[in-house]
N, C-alpha and C positions, 0 to 999 in steps of 0.2 A: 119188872124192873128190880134188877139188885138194890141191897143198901147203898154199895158205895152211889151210884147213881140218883138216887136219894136225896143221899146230904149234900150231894155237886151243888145242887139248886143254890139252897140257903147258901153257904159259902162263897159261890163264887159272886153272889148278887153283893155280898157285902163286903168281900173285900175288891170288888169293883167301886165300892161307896170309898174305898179307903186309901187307893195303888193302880195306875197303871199296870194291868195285866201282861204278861208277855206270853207269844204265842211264838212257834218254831220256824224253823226256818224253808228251805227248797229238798224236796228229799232227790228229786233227778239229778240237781247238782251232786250228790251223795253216792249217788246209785255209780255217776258216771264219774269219778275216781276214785272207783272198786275195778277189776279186771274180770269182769262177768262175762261166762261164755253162755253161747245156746244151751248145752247142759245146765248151767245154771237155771234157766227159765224152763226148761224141760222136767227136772228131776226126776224123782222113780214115778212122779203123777202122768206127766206125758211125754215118755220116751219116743212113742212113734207121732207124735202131734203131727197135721195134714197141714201145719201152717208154721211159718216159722215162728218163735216166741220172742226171739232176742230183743232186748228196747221195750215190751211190755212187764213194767216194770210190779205191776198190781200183781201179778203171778205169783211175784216171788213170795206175798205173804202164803201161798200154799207152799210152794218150790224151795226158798231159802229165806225162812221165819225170821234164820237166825241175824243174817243180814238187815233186815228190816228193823228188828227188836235193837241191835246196834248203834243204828241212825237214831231212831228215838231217844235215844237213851244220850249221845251226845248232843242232843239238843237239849233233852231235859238238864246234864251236868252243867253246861250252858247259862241256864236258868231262865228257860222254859217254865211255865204257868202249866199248859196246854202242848197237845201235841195232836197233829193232824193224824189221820189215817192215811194210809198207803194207798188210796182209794178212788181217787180224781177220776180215774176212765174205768170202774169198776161195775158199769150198768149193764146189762145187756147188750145194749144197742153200741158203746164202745169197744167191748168186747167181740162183737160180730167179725171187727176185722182181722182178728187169728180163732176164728171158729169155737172162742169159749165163754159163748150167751150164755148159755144153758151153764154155767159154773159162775155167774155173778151174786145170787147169792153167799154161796160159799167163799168167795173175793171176798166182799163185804163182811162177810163174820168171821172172817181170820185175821183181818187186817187191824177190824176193833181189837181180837182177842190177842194180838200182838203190842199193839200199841200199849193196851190194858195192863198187860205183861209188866212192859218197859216203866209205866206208869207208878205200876203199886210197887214195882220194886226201888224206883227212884222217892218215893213218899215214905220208904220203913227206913232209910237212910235218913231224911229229913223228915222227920214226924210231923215237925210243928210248920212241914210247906207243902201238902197234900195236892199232889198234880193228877190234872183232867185230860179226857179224851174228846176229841172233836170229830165224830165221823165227817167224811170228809164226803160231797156228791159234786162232782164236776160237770161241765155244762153241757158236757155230752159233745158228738163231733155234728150234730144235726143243728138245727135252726127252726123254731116252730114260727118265726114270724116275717121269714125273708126267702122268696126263692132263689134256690140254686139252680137254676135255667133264664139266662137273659133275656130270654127268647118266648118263656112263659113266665110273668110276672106274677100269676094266680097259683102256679104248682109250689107245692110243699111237699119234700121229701118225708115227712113224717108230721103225723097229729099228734094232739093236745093231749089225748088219751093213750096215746104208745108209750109218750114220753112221759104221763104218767104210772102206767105200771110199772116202767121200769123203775123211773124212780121209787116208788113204794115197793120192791122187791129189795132194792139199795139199802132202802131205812130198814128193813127187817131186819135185816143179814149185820147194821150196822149197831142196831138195839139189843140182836141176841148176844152179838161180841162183846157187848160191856158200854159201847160211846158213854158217856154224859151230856153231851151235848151236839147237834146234826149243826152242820156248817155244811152251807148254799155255797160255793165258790166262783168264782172267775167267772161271775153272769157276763154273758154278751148279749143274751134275748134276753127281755124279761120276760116274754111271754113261756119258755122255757121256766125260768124259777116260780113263776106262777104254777105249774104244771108238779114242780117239785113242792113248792107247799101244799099244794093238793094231796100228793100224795101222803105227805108228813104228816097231816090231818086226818089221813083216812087210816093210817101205819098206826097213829098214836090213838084213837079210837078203838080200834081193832085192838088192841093191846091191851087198854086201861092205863097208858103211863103217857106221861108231856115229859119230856126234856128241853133245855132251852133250843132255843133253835137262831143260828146267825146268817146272815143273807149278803154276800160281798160280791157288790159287781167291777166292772171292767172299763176303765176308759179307753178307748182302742188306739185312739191315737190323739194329737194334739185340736184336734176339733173339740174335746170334751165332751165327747155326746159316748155314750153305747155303741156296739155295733147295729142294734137296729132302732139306731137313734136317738136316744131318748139324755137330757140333761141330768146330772147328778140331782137333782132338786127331783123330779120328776121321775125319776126309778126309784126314788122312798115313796111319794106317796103311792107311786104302784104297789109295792109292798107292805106296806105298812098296817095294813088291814093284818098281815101276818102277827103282829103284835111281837116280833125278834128280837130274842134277847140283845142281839146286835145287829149295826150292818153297819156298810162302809166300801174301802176300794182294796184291790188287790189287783198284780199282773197286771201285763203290759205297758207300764210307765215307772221311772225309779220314782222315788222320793221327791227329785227336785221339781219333776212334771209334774208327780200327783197332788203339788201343792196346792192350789187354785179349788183343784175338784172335791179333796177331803175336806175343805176350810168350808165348801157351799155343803159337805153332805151335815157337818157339824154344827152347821147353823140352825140348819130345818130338823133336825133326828132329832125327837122325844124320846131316844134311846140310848145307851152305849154305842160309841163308835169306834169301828174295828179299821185298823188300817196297816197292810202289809206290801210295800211295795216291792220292785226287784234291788236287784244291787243295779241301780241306773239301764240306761238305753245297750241294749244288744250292740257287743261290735261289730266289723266286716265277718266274725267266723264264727256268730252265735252264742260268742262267751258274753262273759260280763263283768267289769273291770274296776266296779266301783268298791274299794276297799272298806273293811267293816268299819274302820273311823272317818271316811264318809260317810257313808249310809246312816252311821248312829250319829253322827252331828245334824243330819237334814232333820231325821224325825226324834232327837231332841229340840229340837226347834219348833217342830209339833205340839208336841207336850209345854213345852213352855207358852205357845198359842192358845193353849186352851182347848187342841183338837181330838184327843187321845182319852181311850181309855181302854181298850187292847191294842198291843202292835206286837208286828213281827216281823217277818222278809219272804219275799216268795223267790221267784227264781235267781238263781244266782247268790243267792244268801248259804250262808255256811254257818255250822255250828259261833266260831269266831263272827261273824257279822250279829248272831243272835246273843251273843255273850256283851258284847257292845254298846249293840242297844237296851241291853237288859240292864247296866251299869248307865248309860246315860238319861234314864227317865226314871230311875229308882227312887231319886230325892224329888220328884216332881211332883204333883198333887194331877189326879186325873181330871178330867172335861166335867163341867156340870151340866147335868142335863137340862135342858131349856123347857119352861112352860110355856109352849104356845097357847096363843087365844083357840078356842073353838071355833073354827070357820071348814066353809067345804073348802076341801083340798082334793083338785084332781090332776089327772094328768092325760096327756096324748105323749108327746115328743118333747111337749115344753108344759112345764105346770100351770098352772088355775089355780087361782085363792080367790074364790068370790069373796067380796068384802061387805 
């Protein structure tokens, strides 16, 4: 583990005691008003590629660094805390569907080592505001706890243990690049982030180094629940045995949906909690329409709740949406962490609190 990685720890734990954290924005929106050709995702690395690249946007941190280094970077001017990795479909098993498994780690430590880039050089401008890396592990396009065949209820296209090597080839690739901190994203299974802390555990083991580690699931739609079911309440204590520096919601609902769901994850989290939602509900054409002084009045309203203590925006969020919000929670005091009693706390689909 580098120094800078090091000192992330202490810092970012205390001035999370002091500030609302901010965290970056949507990098696809980014990516997709830039005029990127297949050349671009091809470069001199895979000219003759047997698959097309275009839309796999994790490439570019081998293919066009510079791009990527770019994006970070206006989010960091922004005022950005934190800034994700390039990295969301960077496993193996994402990768399979343009034939480059077998280059996921290299994914993974270019994308740190870009971000990194972006990072130190936005902190020798502002000295006295030292900004962090999030490797970023996305949920993969598989499912460990739902079949895909209606027809066999018992098949799973992938085990517990695939899904963890890949993931723990992710953290390596994301540790050697520089992260300071491994961000769990966009959970739909938890038995999938299960699979990922698994690996985080076995990665940071192997190594000799912990960095924090943040864990942010998904509400899929207005049911509230996960995709394989489970209530806000009850995807923390599924987790929580992880001991995260953070957790919370991100994707698939704006701000105004994920009200209800962050308000129950803030209640019950003995931890920081992180909350990114999109710029509001996808239109008829897959855009997203919610301007940055909406989206930073919903989650200043957040913060004034009491329910914040990292934000930022996922899909559909723009530098401007993150600058926004980064001005609207500024003067706010973040969430205090609650001291629950000791009781068991478990979970299926709906929690248990033996009393």
């Amino acid at each position: 583990m580098t120094a800078k990685q090091t000192e992330a720890q202490p810092y970012l734990r205390e001035e999370a005691k002091r500030r609302i954290l901010v965290l970056d924005g949507a990098m696809g929106t980014q990516f997709q008003g830039r005029t990127l050709v297949e050349d671009d995702f091809r470069g001199d690395l895979f000219p003759g590629w047997s698959h097309d690249l275009k839309g796999n946007y994790d490439v570019l941190n081998l293919t066009r660094p510079d791009i990527v280094k770019d994006i970070h970077l206006g989010y960091l001017e922004a005022g950005a805390d934190i800034v994700e990795t390039n990295t969301f479909s960077s496993t193996r098993i994402a990768q399979g569907d343009y034939g480059l498994q077998d280059h996921a780690y290299a994914l993974n430590k270019a994308g740190a080592e870009v971000a990194r880039a972006a990072a130190d050089e936005m902190a020798e401008r502002t000295p006295e505001k030292p900004r962090f890396v999030a490797g970023a592990i996305g949920p993969t396009n598989t499912t460990a706890s739902i079949s895909p065949d209606v027809n066999n209820p018992g098949f799973r296209a992938i085990s517990f243990d695939e899904l963890r090597e890949a993931y723990a080839e992710a953290v390596r690739g994301l540790a050697d690049g520089g992260a300071d901190l491994i961000l769990i994203e966009t959970v739909f299974d938890t038995l999938n982030a299960k699979a990922a802390v698994f690996a985080i555990e076995d990665v940071f083991e192997e190594k000799g180094v912990r960095l924090p580690v943040m864990i942010s699931g998904t509400i899929t739609d207005r049911s509230g629940r996960t995709l394989s079911g489970q209530t806000p309440e009850a995807f923390w204590f599924s987790v929580r045995h992880a001991r995260p520096f953070a957790v919370g919601l991100n994707c698939a609902l704006g701000a105004e949906e994920m009200r209800p769901h962050i308000e129950e994850i803030s209640r019950v989290a003995d931890t920081l909690v992180i909350c990114y939602p999109n710029a509001g509900l996808p239109n008829a054409f897959g855009g997203y329409d919610e301007t940055p002084a909406q989206t930073s009045a919903l989650l200043e309203e957040f913060g004034e709740a009491g329910f914040l203590n990292i934000v930022g925006g996922c899909c559909g969020t723009t530098p401007e949406h993150i600058r926004a919000i980064a001005d609207a929670v500024s003067a706010i005091p973040p969430r205090t962490i609650p001291k629950n009693d000791v009781k068991m706390r478990l979970s299926g689909l709906e929690p248990f609190i033996h009393a």
